[in-house]
C-alpha positions in Angstrom: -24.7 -0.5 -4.7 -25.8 0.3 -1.0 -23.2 -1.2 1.5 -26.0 -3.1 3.0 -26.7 -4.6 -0.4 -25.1 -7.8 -1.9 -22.4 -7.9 0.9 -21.0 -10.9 -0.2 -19.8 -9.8 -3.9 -18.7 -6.4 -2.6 -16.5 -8.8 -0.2 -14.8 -10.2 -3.2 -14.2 -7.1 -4.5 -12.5 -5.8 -2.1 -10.6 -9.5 -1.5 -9.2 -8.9 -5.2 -8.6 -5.2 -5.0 -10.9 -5.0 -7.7 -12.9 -1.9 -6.5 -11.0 0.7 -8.9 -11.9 -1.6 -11.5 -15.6 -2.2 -10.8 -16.2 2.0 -9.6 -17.0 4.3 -13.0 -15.4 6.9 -13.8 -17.2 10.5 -12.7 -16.7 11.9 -16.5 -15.1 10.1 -19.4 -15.3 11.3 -23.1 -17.4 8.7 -25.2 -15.8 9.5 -28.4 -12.5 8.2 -27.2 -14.2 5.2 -25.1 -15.7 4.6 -28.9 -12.2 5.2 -30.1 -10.4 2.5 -28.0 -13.2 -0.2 -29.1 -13.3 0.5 -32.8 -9.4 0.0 -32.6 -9.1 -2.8 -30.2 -9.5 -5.3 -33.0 -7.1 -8.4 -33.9 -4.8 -7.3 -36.5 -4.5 -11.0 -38.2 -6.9 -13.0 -38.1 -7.3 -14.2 -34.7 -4.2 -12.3 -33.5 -5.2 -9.5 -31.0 -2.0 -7.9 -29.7 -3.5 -6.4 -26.7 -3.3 -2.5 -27.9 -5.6 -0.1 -28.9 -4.7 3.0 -31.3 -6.4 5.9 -29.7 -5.8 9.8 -30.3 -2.4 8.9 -32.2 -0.9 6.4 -29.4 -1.5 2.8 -28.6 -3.0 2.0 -25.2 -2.2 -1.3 -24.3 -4.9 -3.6 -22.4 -3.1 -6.4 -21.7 -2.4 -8.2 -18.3 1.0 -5.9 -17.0 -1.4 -2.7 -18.2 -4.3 -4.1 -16.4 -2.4 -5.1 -13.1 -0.4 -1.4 -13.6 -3.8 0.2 -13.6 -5.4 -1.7 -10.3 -1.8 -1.1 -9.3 -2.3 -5.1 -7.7 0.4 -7.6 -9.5 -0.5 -10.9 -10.2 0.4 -13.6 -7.6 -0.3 -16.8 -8.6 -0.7 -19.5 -6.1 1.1 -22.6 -6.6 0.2 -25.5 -8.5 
């Protein structure tokens, strides 16, 4: 996106520090992007442990790995 374009979402972006999140990656290797999906599977049924098994070590997606990677902790508001 332009900066002059859709001003409000990119607001909101920036509001909830998600801009790391949204911006792509200059290179990433597709066989280990196809990697983390093939493996990010529930291992019981409808169990998901939040891990993916990729190049002989789990990566973990879940919220403390998310929030670790946009390096923003969760603050919830009260109520």
């Amino acid at each position: 996106m332009r900066n002059d374009e859709h001003t409000d979402f990119q607001e909101e972006v920036a509001w909830r520090r998600w801009t790391q999140l949204v911006s792509p990656m200059a290179k990433f290797d597709l066989e280990i992007v196809m990697e983390f999906y093939s493996n990010a599977w529930p291992t019981k049924e409808a169990i998901c442990d939040m891990r993916s098994w990729v190049m002989g070590q789990w990566v973990a997606f879940d919220a403390d790995a998310l929030k670790k990677f946009l390096d923003h902790p969760l603050i919830l508001e009260e109520g």
